[in-house]
C-alpha positions in Angstrom: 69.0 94.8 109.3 67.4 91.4 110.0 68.3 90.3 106.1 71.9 91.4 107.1 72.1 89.3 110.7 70.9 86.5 108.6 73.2 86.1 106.1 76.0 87.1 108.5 74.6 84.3 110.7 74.7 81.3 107.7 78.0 82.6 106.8 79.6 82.4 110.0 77.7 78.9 110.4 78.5 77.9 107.3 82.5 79.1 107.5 83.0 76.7 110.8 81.0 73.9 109.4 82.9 74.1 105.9 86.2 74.5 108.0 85.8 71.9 110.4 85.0 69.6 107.5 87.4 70.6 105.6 90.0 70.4 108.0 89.2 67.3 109.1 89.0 65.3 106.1 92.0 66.8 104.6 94.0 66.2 107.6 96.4 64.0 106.2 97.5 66.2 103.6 99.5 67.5 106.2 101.8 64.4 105.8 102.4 65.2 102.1 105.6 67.6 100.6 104.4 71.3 101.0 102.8 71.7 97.5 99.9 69.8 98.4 99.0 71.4 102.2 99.6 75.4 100.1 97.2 73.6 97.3 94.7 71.8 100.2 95.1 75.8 102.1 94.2 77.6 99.0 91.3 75.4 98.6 89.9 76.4 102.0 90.5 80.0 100.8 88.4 79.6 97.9 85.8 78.1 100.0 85.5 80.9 102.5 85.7 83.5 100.0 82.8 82.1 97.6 80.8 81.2 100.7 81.2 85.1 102.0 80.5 86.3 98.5 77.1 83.7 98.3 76.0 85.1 102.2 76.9 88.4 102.4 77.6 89.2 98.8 80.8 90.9 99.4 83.6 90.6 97.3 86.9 92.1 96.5 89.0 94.1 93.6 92.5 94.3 93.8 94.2 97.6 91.6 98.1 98.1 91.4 99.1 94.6 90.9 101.6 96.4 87.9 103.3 98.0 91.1 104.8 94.4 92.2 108.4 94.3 91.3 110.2 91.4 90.1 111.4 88.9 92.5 110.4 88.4 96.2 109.4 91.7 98.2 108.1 93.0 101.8 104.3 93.4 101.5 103.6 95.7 104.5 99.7 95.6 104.7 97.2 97.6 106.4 95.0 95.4 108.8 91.4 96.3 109.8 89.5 92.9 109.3 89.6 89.0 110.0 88.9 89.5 105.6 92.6 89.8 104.8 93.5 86.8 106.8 91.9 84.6 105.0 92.3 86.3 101.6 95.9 87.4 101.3 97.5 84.1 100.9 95.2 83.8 97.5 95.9 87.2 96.3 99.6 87.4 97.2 100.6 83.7 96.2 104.0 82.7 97.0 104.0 84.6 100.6 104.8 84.1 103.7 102.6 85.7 106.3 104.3 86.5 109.4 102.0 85.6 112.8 101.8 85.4 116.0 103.4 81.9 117.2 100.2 80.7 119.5 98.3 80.3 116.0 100.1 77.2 115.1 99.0 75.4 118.2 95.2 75.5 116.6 94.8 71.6 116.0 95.1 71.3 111.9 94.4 74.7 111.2 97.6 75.9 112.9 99.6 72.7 111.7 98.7 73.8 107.9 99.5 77.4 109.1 103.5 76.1 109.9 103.3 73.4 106.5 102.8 76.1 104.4 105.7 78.0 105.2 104.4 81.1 107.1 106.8 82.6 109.8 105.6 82.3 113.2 107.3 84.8 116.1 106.7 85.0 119.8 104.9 88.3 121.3 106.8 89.9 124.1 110.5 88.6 123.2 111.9 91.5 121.8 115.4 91.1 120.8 115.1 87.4 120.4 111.9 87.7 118.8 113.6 90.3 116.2 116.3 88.0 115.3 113.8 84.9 114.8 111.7 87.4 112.2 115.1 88.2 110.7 116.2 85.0 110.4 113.2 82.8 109.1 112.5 86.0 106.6 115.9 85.4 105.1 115.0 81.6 104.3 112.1 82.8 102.9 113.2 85.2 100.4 116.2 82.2 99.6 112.9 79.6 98.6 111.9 83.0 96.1 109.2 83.8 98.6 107.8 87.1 99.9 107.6 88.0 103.0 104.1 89.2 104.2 103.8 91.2 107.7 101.0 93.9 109.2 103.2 96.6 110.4 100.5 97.6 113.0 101.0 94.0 114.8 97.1 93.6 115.1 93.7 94.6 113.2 92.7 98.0 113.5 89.4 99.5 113.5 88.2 102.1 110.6 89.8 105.5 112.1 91.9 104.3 114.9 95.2 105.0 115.2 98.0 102.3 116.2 101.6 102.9 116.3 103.7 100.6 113.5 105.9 98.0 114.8 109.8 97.7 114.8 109.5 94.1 112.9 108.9 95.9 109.4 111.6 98.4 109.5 114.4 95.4 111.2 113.1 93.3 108.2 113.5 96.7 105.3 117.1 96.6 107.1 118.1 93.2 107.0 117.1 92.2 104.0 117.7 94.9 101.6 114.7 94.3 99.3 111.9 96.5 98.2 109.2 97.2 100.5 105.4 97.1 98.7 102.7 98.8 100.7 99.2 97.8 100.7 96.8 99.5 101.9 92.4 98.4 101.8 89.2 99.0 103.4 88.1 96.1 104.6 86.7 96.9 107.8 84.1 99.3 106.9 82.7 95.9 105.1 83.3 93.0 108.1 84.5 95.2 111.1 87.2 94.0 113.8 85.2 92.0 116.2 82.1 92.8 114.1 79.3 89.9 113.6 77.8 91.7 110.6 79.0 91.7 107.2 78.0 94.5 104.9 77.8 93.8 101.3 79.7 95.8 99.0 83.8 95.1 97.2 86.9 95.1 98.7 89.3 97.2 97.7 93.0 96.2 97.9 95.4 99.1 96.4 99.0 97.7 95.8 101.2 100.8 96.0 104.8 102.0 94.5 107.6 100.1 96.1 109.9 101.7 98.6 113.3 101.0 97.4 116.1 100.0 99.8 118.4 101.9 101.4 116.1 105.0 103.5 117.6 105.5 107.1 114.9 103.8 109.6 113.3 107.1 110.5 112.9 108.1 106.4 111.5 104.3 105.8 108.8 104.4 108.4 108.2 107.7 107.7 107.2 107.1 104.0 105.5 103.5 104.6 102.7 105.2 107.0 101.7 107.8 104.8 101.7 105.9 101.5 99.1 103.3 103.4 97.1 105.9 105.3 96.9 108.1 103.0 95.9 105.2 100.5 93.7 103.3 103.2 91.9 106.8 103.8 91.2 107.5 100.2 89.7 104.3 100.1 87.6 104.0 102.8 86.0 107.1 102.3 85.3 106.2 98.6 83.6 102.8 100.4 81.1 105.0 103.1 80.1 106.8 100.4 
């Protein structure tokens, strides 16, 4: 146990060193076209990904890539860990992640959050907050982007239970595109509000689109059990 505090500690030390650096140096970036701030983001990625893989030795797999249809989806993703935050925008290029507004008043870190194109909504505005989604999804999938959203809202711990949000199936509504689930197991490896990270893989299962056109009751319906069944499956395969 003392080996894993340890390397959880340098990774955690190591992650806001690297990212303060990081941030601060390529703070400029932010004044360049929107290429440069994904390609200065991705960078950071790649940085706290090898760093957690150097620590901690955890790493990640992703299956079911081959279920990706053509052209710009939904990916509705299970959340159970800070992990997919950070790693999502490097395996799902070309996404937007949708997130809660407050996050883009983090000084450069937020900023590069907005540059890069993600789609920021206010908690707690209902209606109005609906028809932001909507809207800034729509320019999205016009740029040939996907659309990346956590139907539960928030992480999740490993065998709790949340209800999913309205903003997946207004957005499977809307915008009359294919709906991906995801589902993983991250938080049996790096736990929601967890200092220890257990070494171990990943694993990110990319599932068989849900065409358009279900009524909203069929649509949510069929997205929960494809990623909790999925998410199950896989973290039982992980406490193994």
């Amino acid at each position: 146990m003392f080996s894993l505090r340890l390397r959880s500690f340098l990774f955690n030390v190591g992650w806001y060193v690297g990212t303060t650096i990081i941030a601060i140096v390529g703070a400029p970036i932010l004044l360049l076209p929107r290429r440069y701030v994904v390609a200065w983001s991705l960078f950071w990625i790649d940085f706290c990904l090898g760093w957690l893989r150097l620590t901690c030795r955890l790493t990640h797999r992703v299956r079911g890539l081959e279920n990706l249809p053509a052209g710009p989806v939904i990916l509705a993703c299970k959340h159970q860990s800070s992990w997919e935050t950070l790693a999502f925008s490097r395996v799902f290029l070309r996404s937007a992640t949708v997130l809660k507004r407050e996050l883009l008043f983090i000084p450069i870190v937020g900023w590069a959050m907005a540059r890069v194109g993600n789609i920021a909504v206010e908690r707690g505005e209902g209606a109005k907050a609906l028809r932001s989604l909507v809207r800034q999804a729509k320019q999205t999938l016009a740029e040939g982007r996907s659309i990346l959203i956590f139907p539960e809202g928030t992480r999740v711990a490993v065998g709790a239970e949340k209800p999913y949000q309205v903003g997946t199936a207004a957005l499977y509504r809307q915008l009359g595109v294919p709906v991906v689930p995801v589902a993983l197991n991250s938080g049996v490896f790096w736990g929601r509000r967890k200092f220890i990270k257990w070494p171990g893989i990943i694993d990110v299962e990319v599932l068989p689109a849900i065409p358009p056109g279900l009524g909203r009751e069929t649509f949510m319906t069929t997205l929960r059990e494809s990623i909790e069944t999925a998410t199950d499956r896989l973290v039982k395969a992980a406490q193994r």
